[in-house]
C-alpha positions as CSV (number, residue, x, y, z in Angstrom):
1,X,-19.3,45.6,168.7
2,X,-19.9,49.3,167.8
3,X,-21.3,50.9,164.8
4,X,-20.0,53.8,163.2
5,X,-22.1,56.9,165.2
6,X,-23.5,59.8,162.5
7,X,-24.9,62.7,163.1
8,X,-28.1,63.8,161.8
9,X,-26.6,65.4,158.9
10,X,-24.6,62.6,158.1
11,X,-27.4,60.5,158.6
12,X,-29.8,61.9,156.3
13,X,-27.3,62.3,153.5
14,X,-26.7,58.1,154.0
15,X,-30.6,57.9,154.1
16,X,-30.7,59.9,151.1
17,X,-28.2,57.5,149.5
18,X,-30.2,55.1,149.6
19,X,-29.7,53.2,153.5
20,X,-33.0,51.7,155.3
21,X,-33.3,54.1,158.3
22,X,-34.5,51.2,161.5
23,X,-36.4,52.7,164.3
24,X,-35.5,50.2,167.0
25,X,-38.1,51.7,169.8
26,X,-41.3,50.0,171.0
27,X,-44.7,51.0,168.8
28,X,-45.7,53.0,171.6
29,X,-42.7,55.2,170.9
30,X,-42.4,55.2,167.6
31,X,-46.5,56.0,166.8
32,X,-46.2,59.3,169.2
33,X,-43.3,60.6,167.5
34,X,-41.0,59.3,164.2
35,X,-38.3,60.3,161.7
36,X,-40.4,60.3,158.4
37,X,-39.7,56.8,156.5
38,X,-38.7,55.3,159.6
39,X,-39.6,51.7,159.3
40,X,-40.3,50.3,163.4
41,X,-38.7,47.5,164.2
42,X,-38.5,46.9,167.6
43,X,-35.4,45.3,169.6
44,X,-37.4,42.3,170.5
45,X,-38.1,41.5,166.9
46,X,-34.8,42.9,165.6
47,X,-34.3,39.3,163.8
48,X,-37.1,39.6,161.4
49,X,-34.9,42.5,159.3
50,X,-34.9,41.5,155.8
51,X,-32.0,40.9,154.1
52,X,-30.4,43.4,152.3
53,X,-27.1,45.1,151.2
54,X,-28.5,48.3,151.6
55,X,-26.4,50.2,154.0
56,X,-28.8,50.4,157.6
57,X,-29.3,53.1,159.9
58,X,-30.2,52.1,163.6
59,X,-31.7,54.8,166.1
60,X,-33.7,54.7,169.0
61,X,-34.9,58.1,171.0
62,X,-31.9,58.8,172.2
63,X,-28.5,56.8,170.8
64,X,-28.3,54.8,174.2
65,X,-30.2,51.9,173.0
66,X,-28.8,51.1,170.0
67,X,-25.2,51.4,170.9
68,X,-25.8,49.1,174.1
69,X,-26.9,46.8,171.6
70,X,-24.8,47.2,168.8
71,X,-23.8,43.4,168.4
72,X,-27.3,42.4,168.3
73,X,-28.4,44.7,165.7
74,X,-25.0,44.2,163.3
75,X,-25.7,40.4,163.5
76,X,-29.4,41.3,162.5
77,X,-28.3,43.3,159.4
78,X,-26.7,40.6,157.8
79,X,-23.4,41.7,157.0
80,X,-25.1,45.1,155.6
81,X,-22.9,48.5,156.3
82,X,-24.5,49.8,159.9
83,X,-24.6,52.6,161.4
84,X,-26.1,54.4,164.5
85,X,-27.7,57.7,164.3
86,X,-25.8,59.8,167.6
87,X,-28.1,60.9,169.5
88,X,-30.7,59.7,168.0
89,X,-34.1,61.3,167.4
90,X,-33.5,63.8,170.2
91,X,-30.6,65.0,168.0
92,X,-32.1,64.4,164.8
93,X,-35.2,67.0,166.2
94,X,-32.8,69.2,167.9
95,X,-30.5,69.3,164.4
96,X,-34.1,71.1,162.7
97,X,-34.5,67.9,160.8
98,X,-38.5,67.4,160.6
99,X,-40.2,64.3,162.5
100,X,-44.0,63.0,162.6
101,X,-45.2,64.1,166.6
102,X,-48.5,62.9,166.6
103,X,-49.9,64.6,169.5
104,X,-53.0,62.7,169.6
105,X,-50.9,59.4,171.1
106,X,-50.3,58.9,174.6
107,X,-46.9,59.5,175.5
108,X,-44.4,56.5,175.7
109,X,-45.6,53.8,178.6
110,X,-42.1,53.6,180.2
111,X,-42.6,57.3,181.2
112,X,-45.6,57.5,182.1
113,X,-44.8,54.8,184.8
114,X,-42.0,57.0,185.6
115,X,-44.5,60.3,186.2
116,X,-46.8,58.0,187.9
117,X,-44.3,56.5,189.9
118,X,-42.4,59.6,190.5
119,X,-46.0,61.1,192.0
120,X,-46.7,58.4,194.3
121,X,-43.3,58.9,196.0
122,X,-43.5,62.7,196.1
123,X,-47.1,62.3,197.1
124,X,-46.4,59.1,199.7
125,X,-42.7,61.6,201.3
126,X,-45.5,64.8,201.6
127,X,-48.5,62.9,203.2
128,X,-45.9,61.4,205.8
129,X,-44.4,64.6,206.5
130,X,-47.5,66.4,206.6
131,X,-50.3,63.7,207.8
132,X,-49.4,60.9,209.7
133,X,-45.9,58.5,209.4
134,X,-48.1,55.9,208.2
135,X,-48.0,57.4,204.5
136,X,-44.5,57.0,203.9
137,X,-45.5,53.3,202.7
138,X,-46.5,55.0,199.9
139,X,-43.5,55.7,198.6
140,X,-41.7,52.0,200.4
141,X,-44.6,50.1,198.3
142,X,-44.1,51.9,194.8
143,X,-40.0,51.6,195.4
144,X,-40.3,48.0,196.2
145,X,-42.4,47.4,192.9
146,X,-39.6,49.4,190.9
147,X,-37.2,46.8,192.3
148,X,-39.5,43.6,191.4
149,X,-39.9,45.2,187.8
150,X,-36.2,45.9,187.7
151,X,-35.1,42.6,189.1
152,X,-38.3,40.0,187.1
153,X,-38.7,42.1,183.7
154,X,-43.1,42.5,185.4
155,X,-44.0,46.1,185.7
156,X,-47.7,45.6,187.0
157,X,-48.2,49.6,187.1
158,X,-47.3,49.6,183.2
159,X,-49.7,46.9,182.7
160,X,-52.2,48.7,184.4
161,X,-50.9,52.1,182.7
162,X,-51.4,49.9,179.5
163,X,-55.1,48.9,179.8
164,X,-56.1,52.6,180.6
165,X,-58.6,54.3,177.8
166,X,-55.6,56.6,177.3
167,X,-53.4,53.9,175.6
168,X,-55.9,52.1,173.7
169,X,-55.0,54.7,170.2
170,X,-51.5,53.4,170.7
171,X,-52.3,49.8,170.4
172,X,-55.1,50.0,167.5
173,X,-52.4,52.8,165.7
C-alpha cells in the first residue's frame, strides 16, 4: 500500500489543519532530534495508535521506513487519511522548518554500531597491512557479526553499545 508522500511544506500545512504528526523511529532517535509535537511511536508498537479520524502524518528520519511499511501503518490508523512526510525529517530540516536537536543525547545506537563497526574494519584492513596478516581477523570477526545480526535480528555490539554510560540519558529521557 502507499500513502500519499508530502513535502515538508505540505506537511505542516496538514499538521496545521489539524493531522496527528507520528514519529515512527526508535526513542533513541526521536529523544536526540524531533519535529516539535511529534508524538513517538515506534514501528514495533505501531498498533497501540489511538483511534482517530484525524488525518495522520507518518515520518521516520528519512521517508525510507515509513513507505517500506506503508500497509502496516495504514492498517494501524484505522481507516484515518494517511500520509507520509517525503523525506522525512532530513527534508523537513533541510526545508528550514525548526526541529528539537538535543545535543546532550547520544547519537542514534544503529549508527553508532555502524562508526564502531566501520572502525574495527578500517582499523582490523590497516593493522594487517601494516603489522602482521594476523589482524585482518579483525575485520573477518566484526563482518561475520554483521551477518549474524543481519541474518538473527541479535546485534551483541549494540547491546554492548547500549549498556555504555553514554546511552544511559537516552533510556532515562
Amino acid at each position: 500500500m502507499t500513502m500519499q508522500a508530502l513535502n515538508p511544506q505540505q506537511a505542516r500545512q496538514v499538521i496545521a489543519d489539524g493531522a496527528r504528526l507520528v514519529d515512527i523511529r526508535e526513542p533513541d532517535e526521536h529523544v536526540r532530534e524531533r519535529i516539535p509535537g511529534a508524538v513517538n511511536l515506534p514501528l514495533s508498537r505501531i498498533g497501540e495508535l489511538a483511534s482517530s479520524e484525524r488525518p495522520v502524518v507518518f515520518h521516520c528520519r528519512s521517508g525510507i521506513r515509513t513507505q517500506a511499511n506503508a500497509g502496516k501503518l495504514s492498517a494501524a490508523a484505522n481507516g484515518a487519511l494517511c500520509h507520509v512526510l517525503g523525506g522525512g525529517l532530513e527534508a523537513w530540516r533541510a526545508a528550514g522548518l525548526p526541529t528539537v536537536l538535543d545535543r546532550r543525547q547520544p547519537i542514534e545506537l544503529m549508527r553508532q554500531v555502524q562508526l564502531v563497526a566501520g572502525g574495527l574494519v578500517v582499523l582490523g584492513v590497516l593493522l594487517g597491512l601494516l603489522v602482521a596478516p594476523a589482524f585482518a581477523l579483525i575485520s573477518a570477526f566484526v563482518g561475520g557479526g554483521l551477518m549474524m545480526a543481519g541474518a538473527t535480528g541479535w546485534c551483541g555490539m549494540a547491546l554492548l553499545l547500549q549498556r555504555m554510560p553514554w546511552n544511559q540519558r537516552a533510556q532515562s529521557a
